[in-house]
Jmol script that loads the backbone (N, CA, C; Angstrom):
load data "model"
ATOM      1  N   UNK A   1      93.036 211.852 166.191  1.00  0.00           N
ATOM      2  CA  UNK A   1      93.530 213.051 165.558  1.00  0.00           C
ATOM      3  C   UNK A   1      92.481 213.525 164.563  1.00  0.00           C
ATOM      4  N   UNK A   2      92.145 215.086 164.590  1.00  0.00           N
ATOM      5  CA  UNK A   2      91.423 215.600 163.684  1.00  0.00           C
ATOM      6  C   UNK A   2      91.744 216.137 162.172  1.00  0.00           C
ATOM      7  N   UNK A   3      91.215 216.389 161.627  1.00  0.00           N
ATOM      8  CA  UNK A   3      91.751 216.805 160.160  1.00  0.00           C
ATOM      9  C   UNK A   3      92.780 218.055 160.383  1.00  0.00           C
ATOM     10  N   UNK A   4      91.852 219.057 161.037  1.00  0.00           N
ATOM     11  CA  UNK A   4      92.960 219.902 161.056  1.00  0.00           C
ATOM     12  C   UNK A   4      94.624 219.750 161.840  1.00  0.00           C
ATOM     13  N   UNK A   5      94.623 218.753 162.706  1.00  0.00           N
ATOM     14  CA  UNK A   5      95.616 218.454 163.298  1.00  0.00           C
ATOM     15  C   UNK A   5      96.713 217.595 162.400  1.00  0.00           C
ATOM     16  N   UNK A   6      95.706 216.845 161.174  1.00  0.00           N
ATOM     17  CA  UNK A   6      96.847 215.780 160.303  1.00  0.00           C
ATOM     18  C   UNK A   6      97.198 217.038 159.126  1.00  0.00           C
ATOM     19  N   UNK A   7      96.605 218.041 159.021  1.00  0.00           N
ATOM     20  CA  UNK A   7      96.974 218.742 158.195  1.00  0.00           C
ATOM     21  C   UNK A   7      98.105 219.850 158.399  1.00  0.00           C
ATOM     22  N   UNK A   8      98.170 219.957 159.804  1.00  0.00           N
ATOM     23  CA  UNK A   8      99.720 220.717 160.003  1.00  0.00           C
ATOM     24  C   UNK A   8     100.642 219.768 160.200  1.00  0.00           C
ATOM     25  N   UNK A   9     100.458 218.656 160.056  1.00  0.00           N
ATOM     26  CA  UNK A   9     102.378 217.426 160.309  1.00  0.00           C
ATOM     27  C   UNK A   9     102.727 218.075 159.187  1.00  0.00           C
ATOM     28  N   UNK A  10     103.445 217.255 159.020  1.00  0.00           N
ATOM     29  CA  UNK A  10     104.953 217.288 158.023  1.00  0.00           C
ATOM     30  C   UNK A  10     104.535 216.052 157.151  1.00  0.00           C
ATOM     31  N   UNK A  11     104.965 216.431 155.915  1.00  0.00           N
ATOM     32  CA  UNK A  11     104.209 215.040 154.878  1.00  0.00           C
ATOM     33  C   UNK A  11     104.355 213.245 155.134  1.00  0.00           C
ATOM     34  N   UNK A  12     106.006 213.402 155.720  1.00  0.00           N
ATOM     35  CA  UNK A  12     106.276 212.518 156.462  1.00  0.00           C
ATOM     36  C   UNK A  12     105.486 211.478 157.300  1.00  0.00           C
ATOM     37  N   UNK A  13     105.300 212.642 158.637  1.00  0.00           N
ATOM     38  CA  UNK A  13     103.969 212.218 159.419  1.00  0.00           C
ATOM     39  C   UNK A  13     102.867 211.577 159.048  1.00  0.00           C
ATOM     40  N   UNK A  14     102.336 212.701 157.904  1.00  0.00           N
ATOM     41  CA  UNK A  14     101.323 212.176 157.890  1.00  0.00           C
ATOM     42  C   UNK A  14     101.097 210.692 157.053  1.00  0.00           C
ATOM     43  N   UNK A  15     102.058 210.854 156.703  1.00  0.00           N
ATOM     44  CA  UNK A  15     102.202 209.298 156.195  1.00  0.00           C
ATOM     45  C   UNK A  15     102.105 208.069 157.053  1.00  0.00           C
ATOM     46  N   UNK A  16     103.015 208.467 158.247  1.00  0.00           N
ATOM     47  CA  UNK A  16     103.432 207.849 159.069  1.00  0.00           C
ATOM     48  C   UNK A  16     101.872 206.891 160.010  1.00  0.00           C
ATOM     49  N   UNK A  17     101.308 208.990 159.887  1.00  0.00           N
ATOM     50  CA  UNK A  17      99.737 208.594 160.588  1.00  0.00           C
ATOM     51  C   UNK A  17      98.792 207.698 159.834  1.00  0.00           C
ATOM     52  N   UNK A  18      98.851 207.325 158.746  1.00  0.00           N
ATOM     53  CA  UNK A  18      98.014 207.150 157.733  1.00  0.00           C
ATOM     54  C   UNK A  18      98.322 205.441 158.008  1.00  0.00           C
ATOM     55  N   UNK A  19      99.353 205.528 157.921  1.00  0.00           N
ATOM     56  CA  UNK A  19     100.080 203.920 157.770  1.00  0.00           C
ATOM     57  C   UNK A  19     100.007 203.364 159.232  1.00  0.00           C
ATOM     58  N   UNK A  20      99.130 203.683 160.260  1.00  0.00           N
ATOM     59  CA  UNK A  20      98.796 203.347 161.657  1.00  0.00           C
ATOM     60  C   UNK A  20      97.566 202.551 161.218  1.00  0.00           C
ATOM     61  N   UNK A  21      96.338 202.939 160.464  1.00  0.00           N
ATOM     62  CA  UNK A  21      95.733 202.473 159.893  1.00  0.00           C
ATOM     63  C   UNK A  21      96.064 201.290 159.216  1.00  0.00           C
ATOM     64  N   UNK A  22      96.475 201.839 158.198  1.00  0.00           N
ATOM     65  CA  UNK A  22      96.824 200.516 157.276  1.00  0.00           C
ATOM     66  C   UNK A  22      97.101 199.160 157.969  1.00  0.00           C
ATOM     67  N   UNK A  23      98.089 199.493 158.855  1.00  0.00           N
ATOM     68  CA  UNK A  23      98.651 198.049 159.751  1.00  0.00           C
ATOM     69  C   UNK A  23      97.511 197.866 161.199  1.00  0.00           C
ATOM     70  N   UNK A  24      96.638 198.197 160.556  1.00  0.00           N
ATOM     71  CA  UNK A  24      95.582 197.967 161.942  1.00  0.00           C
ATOM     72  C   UNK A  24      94.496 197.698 160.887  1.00  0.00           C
ATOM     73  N   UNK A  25      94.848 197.086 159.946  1.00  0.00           N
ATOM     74  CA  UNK A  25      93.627 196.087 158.972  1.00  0.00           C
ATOM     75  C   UNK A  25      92.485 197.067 157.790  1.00  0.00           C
ATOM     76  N   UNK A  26      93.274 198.383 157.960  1.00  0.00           N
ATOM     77  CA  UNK A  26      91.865 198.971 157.481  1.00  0.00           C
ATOM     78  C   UNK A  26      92.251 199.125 155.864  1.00  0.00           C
ATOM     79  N   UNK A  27      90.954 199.585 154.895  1.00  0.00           N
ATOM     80  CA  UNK A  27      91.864 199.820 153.536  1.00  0.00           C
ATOM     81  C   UNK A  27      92.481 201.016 153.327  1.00  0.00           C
ATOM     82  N   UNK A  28      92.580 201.592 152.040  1.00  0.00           N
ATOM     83  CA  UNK A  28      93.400 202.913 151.994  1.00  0.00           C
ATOM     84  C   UNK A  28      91.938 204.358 152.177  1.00  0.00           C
ATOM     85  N   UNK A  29      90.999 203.406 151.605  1.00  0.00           N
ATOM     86  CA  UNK A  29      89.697 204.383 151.282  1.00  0.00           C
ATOM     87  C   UNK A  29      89.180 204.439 153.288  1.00  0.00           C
ATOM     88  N   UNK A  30      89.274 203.372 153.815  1.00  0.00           N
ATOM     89  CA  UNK A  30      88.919 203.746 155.735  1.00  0.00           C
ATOM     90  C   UNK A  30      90.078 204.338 156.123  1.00  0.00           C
ATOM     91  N   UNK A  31      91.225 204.155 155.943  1.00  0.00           N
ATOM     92  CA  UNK A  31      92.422 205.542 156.568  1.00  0.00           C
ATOM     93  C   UNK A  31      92.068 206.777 156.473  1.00  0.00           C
ATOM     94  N   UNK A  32      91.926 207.154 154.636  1.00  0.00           N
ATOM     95  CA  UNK A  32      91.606 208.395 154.493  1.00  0.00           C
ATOM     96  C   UNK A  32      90.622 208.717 155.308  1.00  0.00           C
ATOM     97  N   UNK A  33      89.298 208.031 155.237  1.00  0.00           N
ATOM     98  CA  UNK A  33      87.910 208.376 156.107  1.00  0.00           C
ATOM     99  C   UNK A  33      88.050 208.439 157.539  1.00  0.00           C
ATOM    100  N   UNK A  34      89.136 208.135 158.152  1.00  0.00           N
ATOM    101  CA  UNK A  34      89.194 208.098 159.486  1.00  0.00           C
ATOM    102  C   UNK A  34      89.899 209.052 159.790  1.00  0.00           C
ATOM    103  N   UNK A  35      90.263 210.323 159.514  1.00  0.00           N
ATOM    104  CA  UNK A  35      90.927 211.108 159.274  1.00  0.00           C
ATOM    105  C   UNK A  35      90.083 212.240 158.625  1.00  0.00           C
ATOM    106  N   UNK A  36      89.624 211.901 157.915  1.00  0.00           N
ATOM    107  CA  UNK A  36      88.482 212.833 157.114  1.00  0.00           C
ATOM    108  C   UNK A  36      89.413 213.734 155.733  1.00  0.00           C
ATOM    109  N   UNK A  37      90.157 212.778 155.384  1.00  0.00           N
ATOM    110  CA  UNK A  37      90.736 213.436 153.947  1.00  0.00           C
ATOM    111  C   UNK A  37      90.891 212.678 152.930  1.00  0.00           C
ATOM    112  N   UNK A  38      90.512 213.829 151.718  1.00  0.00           N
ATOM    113  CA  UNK A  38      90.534 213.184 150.427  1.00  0.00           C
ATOM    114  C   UNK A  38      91.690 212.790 149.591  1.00  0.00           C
ATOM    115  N   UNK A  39      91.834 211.927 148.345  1.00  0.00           N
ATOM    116  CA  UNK A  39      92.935 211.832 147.822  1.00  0.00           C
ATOM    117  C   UNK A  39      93.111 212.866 146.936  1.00  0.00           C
ATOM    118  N   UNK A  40      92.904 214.121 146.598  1.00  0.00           N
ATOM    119  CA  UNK A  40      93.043 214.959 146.273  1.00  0.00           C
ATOM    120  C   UNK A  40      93.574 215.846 147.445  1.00  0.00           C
ATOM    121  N   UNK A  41      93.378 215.962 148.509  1.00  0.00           N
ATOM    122  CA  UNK A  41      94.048 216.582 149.692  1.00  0.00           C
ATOM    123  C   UNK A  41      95.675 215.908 149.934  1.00  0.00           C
ATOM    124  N   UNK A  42      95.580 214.885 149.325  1.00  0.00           N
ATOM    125  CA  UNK A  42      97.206 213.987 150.236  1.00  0.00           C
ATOM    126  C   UNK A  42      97.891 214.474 148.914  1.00  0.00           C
ATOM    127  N   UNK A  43      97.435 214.304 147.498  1.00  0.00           N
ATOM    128  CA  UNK A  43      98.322 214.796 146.379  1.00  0.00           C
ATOM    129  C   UNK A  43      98.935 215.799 146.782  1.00  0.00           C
ATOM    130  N   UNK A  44      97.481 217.239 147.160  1.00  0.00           N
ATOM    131  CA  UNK A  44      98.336 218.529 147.568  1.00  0.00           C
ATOM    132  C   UNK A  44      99.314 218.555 148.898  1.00  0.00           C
ATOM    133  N   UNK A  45      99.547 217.906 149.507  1.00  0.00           N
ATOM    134  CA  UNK A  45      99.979 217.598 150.271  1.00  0.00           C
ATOM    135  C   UNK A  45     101.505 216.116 150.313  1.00  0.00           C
ATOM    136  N   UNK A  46     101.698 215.773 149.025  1.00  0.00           N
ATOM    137  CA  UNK A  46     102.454 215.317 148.591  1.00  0.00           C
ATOM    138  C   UNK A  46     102.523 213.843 149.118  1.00  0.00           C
ATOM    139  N   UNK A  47     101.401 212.990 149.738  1.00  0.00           N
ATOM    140  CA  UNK A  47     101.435 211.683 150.624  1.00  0.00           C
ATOM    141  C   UNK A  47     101.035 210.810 149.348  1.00  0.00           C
ATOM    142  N   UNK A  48     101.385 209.950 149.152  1.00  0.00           N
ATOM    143  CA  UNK A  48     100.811 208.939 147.920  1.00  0.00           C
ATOM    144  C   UNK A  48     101.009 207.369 148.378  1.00  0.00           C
ATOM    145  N   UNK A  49     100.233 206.886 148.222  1.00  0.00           N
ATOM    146  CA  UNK A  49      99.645 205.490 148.330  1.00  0.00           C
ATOM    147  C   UNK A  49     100.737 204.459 147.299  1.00  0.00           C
ATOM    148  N   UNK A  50     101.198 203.985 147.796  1.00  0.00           N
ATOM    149  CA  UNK A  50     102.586 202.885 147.275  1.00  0.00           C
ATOM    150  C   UNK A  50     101.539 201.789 146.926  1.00  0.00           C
ATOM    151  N   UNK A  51     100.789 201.158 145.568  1.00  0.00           N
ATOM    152  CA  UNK A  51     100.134 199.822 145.604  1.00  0.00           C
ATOM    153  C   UNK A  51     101.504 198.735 145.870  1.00  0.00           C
ATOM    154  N   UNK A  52     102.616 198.974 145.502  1.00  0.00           N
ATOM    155  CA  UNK A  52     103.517 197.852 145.896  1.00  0.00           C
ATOM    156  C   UNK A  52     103.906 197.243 147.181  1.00  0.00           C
ATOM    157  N   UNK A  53     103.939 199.456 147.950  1.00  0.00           N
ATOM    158  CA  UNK A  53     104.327 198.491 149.199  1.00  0.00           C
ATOM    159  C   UNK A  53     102.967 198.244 149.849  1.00  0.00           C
ATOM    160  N   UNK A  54     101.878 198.694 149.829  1.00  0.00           N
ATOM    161  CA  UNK A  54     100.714 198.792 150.047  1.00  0.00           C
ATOM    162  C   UNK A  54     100.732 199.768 151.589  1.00  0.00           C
ATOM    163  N   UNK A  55     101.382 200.671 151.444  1.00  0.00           N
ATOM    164  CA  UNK A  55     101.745 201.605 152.287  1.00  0.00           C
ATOM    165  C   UNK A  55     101.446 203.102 151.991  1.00  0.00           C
ATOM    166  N   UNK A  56     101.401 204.194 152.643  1.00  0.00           N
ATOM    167  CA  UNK A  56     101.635 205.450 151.964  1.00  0.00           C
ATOM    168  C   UNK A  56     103.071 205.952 152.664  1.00  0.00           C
ATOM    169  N   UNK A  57     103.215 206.993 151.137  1.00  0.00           N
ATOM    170  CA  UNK A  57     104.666 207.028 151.453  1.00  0.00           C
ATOM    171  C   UNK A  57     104.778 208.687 151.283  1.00  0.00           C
ATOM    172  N   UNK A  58     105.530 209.339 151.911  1.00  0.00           N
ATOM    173  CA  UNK A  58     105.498 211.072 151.476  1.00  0.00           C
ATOM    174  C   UNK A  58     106.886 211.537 149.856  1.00  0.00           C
ATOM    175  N   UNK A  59     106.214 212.113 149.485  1.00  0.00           N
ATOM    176  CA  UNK A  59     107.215 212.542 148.549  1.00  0.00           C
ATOM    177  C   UNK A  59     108.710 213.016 149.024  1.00  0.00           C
ATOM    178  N   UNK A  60     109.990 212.693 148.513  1.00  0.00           N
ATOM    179  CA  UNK A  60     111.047 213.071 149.312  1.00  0.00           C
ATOM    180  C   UNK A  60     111.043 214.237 148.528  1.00  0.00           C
ATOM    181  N   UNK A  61     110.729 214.765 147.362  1.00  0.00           N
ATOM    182  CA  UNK A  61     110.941 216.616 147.262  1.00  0.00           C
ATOM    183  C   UNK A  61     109.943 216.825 146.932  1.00  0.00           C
ATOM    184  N   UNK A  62     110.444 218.166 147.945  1.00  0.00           N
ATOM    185  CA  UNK A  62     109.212 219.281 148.715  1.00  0.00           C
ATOM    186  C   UNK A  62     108.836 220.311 147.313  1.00  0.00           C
ATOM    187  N   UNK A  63     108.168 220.756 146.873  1.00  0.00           N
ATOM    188  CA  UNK A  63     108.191 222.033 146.259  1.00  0.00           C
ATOM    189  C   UNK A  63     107.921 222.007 144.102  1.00  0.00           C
ATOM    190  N   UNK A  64     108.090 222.897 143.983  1.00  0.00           N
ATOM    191  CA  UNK A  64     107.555 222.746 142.748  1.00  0.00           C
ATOM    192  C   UNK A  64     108.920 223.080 142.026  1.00  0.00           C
ATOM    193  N   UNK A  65     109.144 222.281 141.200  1.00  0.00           N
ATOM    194  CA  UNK A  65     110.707 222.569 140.283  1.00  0.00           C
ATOM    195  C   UNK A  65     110.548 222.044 138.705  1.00  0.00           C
ATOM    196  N   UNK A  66     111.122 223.120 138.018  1.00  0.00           N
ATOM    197  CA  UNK A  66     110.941 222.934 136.380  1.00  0.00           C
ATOM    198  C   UNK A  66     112.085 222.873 135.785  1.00  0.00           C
ATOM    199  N   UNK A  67     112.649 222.073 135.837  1.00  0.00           N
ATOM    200  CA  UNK A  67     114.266 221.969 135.376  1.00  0.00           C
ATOM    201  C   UNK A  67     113.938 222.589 133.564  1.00  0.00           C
ATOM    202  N   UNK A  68     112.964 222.369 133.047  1.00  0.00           N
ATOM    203  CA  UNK A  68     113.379 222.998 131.616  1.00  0.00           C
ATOM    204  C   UNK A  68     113.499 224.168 131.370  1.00  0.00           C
ATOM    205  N   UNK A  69     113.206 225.375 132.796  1.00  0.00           N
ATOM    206  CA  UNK A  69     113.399 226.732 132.369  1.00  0.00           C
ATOM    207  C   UNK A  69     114.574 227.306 133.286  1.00  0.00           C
ATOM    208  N   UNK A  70     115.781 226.436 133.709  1.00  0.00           N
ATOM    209  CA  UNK A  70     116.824 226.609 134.541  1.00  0.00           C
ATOM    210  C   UNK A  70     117.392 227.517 134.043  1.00  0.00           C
ATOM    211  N   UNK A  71     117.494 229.429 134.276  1.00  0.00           N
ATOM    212  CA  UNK A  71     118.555 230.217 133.616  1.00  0.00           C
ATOM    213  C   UNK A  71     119.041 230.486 134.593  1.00  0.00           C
ATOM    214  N   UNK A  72     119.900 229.907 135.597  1.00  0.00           N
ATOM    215  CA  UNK A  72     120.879 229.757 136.281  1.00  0.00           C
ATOM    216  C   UNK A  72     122.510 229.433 135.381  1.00  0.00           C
ATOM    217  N   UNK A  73     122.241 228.649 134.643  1.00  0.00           N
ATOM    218  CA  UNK A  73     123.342 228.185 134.276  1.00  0.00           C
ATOM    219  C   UNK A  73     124.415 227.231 134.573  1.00  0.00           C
ATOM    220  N   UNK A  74     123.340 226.991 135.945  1.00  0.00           N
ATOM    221  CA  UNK A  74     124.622 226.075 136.777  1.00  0.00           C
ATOM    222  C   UNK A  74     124.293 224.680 136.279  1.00  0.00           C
ATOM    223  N   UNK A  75     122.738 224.471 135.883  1.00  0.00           N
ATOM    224  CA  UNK A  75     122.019 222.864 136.057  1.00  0.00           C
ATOM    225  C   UNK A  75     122.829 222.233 134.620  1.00  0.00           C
ATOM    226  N   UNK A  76     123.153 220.834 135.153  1.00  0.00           N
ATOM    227  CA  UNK A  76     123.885 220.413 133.421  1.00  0.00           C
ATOM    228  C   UNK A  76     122.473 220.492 132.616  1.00  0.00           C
ATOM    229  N   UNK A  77     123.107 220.829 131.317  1.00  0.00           N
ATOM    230  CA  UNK A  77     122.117 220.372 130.273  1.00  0.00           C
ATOM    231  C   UNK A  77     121.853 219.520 128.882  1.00  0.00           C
TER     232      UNK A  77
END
end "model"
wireframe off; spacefill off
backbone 0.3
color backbone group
């Protein structure tokens, strides 16, 4: 798979893709390189490197949210 191809999955995926690597012996710095992306690309892209589980894992929320300027009224406060 090419860069541009790991860059349209779903953050999920690409986690998923990333972690094919991992369990095939390589480190986190040869995944990225085998793939051809930076860790500044997976941030924007919301994929982050678990040192616990020693896995990458995708963020479960999507999007940018600021709960301190909620004038909805609905959010408790």
């Amino acid at each position: 798979m090419n860069r541009e191809q790991f860059m349209s999955l779903e953050p999920s995926k690409k986690a998923d893709m990333l972690n094919v690597f991992i369990d095939a012996g390589k480190s986190q710095k040869e995944a990225m390189e085998e793939i051809g992306v930076s860790p500044k690309d997976l941030i924007m892209m919301q994929v982050f490197f678990s040192k616990s589980e020693g896995r990458y894992v995708a963020n479960a929320v999507g999007g940018y949210s600021n709960f301190h300027s909620d004038n909805t009224a609905e959010a408790p406060k």
